[in-house]
N, CA, C and O atoms as a CHARMM CRD file, in Angstrom:
* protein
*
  264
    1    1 UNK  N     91.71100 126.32200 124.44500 PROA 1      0.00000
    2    1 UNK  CA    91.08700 125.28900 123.66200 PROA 1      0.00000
    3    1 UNK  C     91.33700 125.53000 122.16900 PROA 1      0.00000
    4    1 UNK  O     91.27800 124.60000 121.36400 PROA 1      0.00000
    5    2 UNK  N     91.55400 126.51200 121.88800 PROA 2      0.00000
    6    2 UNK  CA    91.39800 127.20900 120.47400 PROA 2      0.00000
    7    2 UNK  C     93.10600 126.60400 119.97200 PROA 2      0.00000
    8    2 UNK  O     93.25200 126.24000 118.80500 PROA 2      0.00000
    9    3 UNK  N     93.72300 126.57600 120.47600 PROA 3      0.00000
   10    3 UNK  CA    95.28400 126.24900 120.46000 PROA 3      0.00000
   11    3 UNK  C     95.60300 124.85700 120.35200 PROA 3      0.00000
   12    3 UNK  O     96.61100 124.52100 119.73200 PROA 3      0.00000
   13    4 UNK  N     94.51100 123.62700 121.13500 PROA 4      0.00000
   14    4 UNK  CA    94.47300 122.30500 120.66600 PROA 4      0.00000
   15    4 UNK  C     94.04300 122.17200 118.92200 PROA 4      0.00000
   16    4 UNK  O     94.74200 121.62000 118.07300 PROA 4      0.00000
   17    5 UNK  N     93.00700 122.69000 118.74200 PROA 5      0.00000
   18    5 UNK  CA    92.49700 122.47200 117.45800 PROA 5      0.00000
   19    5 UNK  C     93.60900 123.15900 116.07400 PROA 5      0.00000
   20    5 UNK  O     93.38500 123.16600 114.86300 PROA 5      0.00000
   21    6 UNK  N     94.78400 123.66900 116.81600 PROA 6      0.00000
   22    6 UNK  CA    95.82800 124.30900 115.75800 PROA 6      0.00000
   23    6 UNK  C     96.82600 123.00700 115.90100 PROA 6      0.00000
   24    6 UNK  O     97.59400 122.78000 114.96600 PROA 6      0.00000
   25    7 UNK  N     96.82500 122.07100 117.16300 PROA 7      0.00000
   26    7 UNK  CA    97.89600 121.13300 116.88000 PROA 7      0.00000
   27    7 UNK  C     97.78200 120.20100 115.98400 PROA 7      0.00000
   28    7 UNK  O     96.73700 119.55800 116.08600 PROA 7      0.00000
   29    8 UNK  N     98.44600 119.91000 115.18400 PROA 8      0.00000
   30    8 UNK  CA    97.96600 118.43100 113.90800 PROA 8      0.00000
   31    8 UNK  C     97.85200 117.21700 114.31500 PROA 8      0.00000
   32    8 UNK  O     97.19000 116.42300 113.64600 PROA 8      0.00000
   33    9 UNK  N     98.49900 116.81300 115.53500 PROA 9      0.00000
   34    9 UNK  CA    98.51800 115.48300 116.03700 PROA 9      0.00000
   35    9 UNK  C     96.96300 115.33900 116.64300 PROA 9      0.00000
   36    9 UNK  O     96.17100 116.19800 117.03200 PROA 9      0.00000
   37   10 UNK  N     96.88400 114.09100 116.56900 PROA 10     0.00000
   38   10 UNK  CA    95.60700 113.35300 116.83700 PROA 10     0.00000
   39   10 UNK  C     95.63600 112.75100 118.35400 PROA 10     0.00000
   40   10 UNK  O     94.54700 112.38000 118.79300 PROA 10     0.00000
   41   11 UNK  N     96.61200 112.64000 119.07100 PROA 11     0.00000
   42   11 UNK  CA    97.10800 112.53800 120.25400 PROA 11     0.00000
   43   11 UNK  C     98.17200 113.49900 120.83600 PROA 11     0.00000
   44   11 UNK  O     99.39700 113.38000 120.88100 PROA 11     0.00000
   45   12 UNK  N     97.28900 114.56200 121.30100 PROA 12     0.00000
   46   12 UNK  CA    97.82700 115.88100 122.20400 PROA 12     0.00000
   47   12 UNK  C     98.54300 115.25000 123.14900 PROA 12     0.00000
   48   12 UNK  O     97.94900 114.37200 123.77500 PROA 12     0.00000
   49   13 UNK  N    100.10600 115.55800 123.51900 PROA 13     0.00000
   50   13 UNK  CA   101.18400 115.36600 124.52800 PROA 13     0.00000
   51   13 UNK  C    101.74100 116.57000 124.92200 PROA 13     0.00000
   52   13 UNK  O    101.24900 117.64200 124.57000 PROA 13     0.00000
   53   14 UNK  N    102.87400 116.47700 125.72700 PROA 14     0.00000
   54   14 UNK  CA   103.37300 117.40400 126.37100 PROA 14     0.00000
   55   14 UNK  C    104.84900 117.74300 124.70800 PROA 14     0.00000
   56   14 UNK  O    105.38200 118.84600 124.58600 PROA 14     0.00000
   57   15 UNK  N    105.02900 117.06800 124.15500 PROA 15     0.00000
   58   15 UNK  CA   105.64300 116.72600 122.73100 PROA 15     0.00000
   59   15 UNK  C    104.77300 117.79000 121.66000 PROA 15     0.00000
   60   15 UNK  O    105.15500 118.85100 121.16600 PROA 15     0.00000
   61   16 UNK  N    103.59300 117.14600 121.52400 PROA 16     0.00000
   62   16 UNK  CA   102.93100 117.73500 120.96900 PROA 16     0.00000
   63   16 UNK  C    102.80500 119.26100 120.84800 PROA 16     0.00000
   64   16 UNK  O    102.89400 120.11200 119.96200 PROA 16     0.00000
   65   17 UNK  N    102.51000 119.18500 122.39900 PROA 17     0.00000
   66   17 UNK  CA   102.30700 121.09200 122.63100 PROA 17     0.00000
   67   17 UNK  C    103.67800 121.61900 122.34700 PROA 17     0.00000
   68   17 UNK  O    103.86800 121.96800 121.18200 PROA 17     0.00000
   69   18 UNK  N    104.39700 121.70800 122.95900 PROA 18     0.00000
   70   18 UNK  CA   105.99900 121.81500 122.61500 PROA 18     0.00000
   71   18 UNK  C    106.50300 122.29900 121.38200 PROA 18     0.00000
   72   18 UNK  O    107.15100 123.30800 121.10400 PROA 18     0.00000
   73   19 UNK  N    105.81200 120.81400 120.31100 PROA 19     0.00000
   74   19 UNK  CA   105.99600 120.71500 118.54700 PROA 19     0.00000
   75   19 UNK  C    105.13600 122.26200 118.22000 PROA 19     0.00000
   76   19 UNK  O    105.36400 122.80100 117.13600 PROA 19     0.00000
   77   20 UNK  N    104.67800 122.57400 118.67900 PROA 20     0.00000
   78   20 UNK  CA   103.12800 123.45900 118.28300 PROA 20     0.00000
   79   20 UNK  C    103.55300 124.97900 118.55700 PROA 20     0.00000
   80   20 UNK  O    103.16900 125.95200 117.90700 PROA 20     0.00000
   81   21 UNK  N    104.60200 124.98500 119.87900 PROA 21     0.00000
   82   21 UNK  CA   105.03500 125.86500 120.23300 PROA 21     0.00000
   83   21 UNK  C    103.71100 126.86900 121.24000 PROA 21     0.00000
   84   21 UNK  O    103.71700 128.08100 121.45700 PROA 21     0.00000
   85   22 UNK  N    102.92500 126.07100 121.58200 PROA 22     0.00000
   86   22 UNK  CA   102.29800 126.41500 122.39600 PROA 22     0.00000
   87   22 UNK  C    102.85300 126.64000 123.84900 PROA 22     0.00000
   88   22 UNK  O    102.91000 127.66800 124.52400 PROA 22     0.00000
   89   23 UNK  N    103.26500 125.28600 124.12600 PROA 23     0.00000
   90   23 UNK  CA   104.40900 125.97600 125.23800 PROA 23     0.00000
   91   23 UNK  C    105.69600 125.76900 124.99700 PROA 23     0.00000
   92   23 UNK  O    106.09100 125.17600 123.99400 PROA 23     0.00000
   93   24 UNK  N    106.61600 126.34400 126.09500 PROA 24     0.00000
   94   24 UNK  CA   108.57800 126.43100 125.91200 PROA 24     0.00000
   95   24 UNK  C    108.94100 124.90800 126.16500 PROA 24     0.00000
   96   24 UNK  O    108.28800 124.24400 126.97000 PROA 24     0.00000
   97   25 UNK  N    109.91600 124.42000 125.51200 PROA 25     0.00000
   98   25 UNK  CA   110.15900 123.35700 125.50700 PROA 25     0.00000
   99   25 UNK  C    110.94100 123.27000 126.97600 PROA 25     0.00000
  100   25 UNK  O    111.19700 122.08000 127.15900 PROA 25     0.00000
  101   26 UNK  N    111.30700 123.88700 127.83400 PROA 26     0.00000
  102   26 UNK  CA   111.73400 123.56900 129.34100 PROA 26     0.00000
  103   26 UNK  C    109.96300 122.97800 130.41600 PROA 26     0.00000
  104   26 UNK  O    110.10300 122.47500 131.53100 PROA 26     0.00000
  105   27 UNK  N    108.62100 123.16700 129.83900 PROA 27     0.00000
  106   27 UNK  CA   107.73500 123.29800 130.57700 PROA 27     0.00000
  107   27 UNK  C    107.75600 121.48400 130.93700 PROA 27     0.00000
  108   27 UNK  O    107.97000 120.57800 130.13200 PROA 27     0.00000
  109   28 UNK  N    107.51400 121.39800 132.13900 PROA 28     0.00000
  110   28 UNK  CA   107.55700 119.78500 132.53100 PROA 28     0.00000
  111   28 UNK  C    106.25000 119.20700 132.87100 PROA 28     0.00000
  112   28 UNK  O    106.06600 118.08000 133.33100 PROA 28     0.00000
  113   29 UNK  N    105.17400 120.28200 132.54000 PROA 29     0.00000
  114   29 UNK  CA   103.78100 119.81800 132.57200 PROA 29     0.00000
  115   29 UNK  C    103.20500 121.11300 131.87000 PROA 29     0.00000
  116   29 UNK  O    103.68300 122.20400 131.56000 PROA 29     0.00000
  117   30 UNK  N    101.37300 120.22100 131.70100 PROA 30     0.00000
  118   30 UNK  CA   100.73900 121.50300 131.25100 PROA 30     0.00000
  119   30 UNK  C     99.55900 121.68100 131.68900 PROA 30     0.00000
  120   30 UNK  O     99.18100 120.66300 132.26900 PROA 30     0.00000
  121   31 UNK  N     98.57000 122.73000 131.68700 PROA 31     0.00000
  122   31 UNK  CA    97.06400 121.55300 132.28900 PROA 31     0.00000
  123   31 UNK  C     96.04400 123.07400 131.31100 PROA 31     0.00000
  124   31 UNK  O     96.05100 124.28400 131.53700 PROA 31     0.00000
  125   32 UNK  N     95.38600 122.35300 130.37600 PROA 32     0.00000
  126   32 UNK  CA    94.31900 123.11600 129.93500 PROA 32     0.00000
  127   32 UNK  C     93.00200 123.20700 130.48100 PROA 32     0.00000
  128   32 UNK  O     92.23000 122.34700 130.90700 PROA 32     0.00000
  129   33 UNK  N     92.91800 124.57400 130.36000 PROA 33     0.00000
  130   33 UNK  CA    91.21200 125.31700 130.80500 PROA 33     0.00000
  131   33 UNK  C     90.86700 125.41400 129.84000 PROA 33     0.00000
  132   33 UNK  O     91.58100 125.07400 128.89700 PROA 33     0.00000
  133   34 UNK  N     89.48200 125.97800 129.64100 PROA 34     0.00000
  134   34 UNK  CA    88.23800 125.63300 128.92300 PROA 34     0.00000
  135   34 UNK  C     88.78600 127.18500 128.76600 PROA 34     0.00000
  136   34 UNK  O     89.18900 127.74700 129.78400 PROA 34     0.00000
  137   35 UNK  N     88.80300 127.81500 127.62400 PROA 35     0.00000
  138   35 UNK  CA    88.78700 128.75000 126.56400 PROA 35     0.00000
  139   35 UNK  C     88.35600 129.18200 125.25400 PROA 35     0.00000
  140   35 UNK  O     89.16200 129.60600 124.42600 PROA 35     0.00000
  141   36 UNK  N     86.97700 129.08200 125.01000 PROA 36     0.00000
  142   36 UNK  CA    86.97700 129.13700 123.41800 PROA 36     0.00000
  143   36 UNK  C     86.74100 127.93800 123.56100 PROA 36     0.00000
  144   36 UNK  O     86.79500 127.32600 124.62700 PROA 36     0.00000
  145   37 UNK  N     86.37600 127.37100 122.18500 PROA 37     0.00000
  146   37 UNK  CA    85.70600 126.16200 121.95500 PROA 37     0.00000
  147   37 UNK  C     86.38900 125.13600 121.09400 PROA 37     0.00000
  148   37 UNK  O     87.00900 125.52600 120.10500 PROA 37     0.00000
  149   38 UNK  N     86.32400 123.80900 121.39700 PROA 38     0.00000
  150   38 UNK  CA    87.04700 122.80800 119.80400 PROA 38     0.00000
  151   38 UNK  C     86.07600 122.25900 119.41500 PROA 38     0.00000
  152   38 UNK  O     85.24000 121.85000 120.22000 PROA 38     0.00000
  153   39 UNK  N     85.95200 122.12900 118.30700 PROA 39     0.00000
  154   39 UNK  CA    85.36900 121.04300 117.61800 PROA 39     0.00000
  155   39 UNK  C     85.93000 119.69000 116.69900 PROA 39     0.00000
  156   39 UNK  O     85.26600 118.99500 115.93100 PROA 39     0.00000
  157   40 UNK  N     87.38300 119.56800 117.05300 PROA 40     0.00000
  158   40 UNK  CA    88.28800 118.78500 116.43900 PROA 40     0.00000
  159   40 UNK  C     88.37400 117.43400 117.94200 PROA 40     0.00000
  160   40 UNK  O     88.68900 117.53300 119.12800 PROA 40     0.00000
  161   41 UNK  N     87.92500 116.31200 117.09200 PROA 41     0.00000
  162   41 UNK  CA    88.35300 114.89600 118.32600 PROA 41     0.00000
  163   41 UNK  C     89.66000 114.92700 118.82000 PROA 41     0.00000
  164   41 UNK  O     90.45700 114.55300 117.96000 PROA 41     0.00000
  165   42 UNK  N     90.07800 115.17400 119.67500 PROA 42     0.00000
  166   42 UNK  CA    91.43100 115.10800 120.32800 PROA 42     0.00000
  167   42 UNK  C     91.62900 114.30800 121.42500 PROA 42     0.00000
  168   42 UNK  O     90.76200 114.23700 122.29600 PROA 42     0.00000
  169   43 UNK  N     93.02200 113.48200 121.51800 PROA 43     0.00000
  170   43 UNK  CA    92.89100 112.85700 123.00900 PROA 43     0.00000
  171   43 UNK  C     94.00800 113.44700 123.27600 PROA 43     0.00000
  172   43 UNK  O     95.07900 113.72400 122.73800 PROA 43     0.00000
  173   44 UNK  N     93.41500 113.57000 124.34200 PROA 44     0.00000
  174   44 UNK  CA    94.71300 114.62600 125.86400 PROA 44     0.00000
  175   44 UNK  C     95.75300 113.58800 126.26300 PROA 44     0.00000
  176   44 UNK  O     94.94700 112.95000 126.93900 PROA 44     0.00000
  177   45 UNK  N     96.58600 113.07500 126.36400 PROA 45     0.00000
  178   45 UNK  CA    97.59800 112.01600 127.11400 PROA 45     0.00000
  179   45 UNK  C     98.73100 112.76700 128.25600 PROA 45     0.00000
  180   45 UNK  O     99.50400 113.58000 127.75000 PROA 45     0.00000
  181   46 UNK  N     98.79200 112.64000 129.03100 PROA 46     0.00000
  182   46 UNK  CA    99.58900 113.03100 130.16700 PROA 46     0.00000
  183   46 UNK  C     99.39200 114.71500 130.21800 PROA 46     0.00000
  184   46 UNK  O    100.32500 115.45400 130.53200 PROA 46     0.00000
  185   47 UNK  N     98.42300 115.07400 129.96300 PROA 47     0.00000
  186   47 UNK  CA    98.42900 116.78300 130.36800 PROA 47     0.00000
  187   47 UNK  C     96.60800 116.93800 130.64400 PROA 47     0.00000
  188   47 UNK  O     95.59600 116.39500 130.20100 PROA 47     0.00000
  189   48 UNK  N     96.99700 118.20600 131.81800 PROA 48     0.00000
  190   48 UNK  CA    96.34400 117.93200 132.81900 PROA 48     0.00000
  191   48 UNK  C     95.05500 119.06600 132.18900 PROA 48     0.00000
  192   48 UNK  O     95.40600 119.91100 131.36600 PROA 48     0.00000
  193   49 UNK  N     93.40400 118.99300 132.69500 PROA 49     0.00000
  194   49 UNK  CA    92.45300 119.57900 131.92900 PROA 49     0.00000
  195   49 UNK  C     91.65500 119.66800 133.34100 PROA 49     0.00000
  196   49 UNK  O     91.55600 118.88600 134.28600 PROA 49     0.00000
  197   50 UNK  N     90.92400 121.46300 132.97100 PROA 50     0.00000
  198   50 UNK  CA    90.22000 121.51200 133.78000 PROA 50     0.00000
  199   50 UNK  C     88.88300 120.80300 133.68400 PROA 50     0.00000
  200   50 UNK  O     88.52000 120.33900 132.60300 PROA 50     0.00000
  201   51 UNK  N     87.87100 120.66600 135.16600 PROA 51     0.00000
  202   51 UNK  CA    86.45300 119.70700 134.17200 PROA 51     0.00000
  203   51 UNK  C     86.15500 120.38600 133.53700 PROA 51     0.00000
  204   51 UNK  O     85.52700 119.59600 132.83200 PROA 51     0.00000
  205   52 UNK  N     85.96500 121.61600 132.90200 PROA 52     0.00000
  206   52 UNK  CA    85.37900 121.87000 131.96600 PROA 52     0.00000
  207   52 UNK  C     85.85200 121.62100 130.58300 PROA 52     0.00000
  208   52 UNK  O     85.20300 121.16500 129.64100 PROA 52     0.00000
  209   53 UNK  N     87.38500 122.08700 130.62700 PROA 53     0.00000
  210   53 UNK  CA    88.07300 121.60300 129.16800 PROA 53     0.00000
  211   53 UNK  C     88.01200 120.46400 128.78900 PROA 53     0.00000
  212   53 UNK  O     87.90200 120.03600 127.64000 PROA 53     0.00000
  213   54 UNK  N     88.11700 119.67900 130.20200 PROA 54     0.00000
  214   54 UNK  CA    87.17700 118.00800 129.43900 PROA 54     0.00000
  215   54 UNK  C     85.88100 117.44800 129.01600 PROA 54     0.00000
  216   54 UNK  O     85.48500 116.52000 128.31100 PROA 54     0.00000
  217   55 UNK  N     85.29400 118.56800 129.86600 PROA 55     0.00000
  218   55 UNK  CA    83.72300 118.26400 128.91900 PROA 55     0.00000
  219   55 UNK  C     83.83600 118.41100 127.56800 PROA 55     0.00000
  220   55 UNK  O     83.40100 117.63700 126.71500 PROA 55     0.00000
  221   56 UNK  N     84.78100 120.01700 127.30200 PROA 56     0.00000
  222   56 UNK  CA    84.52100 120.17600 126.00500 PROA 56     0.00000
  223   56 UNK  C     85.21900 119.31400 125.16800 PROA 56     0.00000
  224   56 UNK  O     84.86700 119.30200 123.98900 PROA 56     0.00000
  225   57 UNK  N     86.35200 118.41200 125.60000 PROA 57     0.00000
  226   57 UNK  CA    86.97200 117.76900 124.60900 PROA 57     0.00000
  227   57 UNK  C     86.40300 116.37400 124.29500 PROA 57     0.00000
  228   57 UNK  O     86.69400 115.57000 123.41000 PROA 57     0.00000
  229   58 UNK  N     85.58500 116.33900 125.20100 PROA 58     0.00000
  230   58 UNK  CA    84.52900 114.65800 124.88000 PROA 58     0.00000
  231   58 UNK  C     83.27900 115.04200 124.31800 PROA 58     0.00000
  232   58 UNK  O     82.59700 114.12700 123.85600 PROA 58     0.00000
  233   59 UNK  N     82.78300 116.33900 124.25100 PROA 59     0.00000
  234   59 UNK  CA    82.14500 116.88900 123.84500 PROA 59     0.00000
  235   59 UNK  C     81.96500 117.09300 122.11800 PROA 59     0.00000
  236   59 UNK  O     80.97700 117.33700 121.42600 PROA 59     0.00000
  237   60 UNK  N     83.55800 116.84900 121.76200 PROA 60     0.00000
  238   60 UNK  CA    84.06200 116.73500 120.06700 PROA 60     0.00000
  239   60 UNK  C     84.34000 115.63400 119.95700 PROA 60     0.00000
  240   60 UNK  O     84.80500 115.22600 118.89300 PROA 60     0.00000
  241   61 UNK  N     84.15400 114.85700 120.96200 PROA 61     0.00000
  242   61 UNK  CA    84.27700 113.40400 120.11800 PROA 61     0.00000
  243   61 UNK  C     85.63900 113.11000 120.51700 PROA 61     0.00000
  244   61 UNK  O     86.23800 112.20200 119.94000 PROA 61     0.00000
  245   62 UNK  N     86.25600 113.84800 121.54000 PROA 62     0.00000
  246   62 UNK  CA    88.04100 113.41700 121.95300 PROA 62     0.00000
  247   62 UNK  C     87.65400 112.53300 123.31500 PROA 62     0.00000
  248   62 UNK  O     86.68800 111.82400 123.60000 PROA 62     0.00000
  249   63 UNK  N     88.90700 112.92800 124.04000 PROA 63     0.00000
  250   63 UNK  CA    88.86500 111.96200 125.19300 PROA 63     0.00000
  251   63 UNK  C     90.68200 112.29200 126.08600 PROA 63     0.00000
  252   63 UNK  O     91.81300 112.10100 125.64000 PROA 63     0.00000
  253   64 UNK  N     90.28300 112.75900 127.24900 PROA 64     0.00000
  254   64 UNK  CA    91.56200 112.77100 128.25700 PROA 64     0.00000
  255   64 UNK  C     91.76500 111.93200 129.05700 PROA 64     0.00000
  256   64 UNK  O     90.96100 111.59900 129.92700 PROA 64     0.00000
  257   65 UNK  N     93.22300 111.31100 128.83100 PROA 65     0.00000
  258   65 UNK  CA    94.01100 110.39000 129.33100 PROA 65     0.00000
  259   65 UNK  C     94.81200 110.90300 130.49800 PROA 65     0.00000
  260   65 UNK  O     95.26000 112.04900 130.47200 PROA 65     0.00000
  261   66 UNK  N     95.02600 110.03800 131.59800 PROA 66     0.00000
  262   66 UNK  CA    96.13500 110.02300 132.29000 PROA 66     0.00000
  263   66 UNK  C     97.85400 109.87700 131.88200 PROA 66     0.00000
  264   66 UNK  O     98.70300 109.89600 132.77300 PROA 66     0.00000
């Protein structure tokens, strides 16, 4: 979770993470767990969240997309 709130984009992608170098640009999916906390609004778009990492990300005011 701590690693969303380092990306600058306002709409987290599989691009995004990539740009961020969070993950290797060969990865063809991703799916975040609840680690540490955000407090930055983020929306998730095509990457995959455990329920908890989605509580916490609606929890800041974000929101995960399909």
């Amino acid at each position: 979770m701590n690693e969303l709130a380092a990306v600058e984009a306002d709409v987290i992608d599989l691009a995004a993470l990539k740009d961020a170098n969070i993950i290797a640009d060969n990865m063809k999916s991703a799916k975040v767990i609840l680690s540490g906390e955000i407090t930055k609004a983020v929306t998730l778009k095509g990457v995959k969240a455990t329920k908890g990492a989605k509580a916490a990300i609606e929890a800041a005011g974000g929101k995960v997309e399909d």
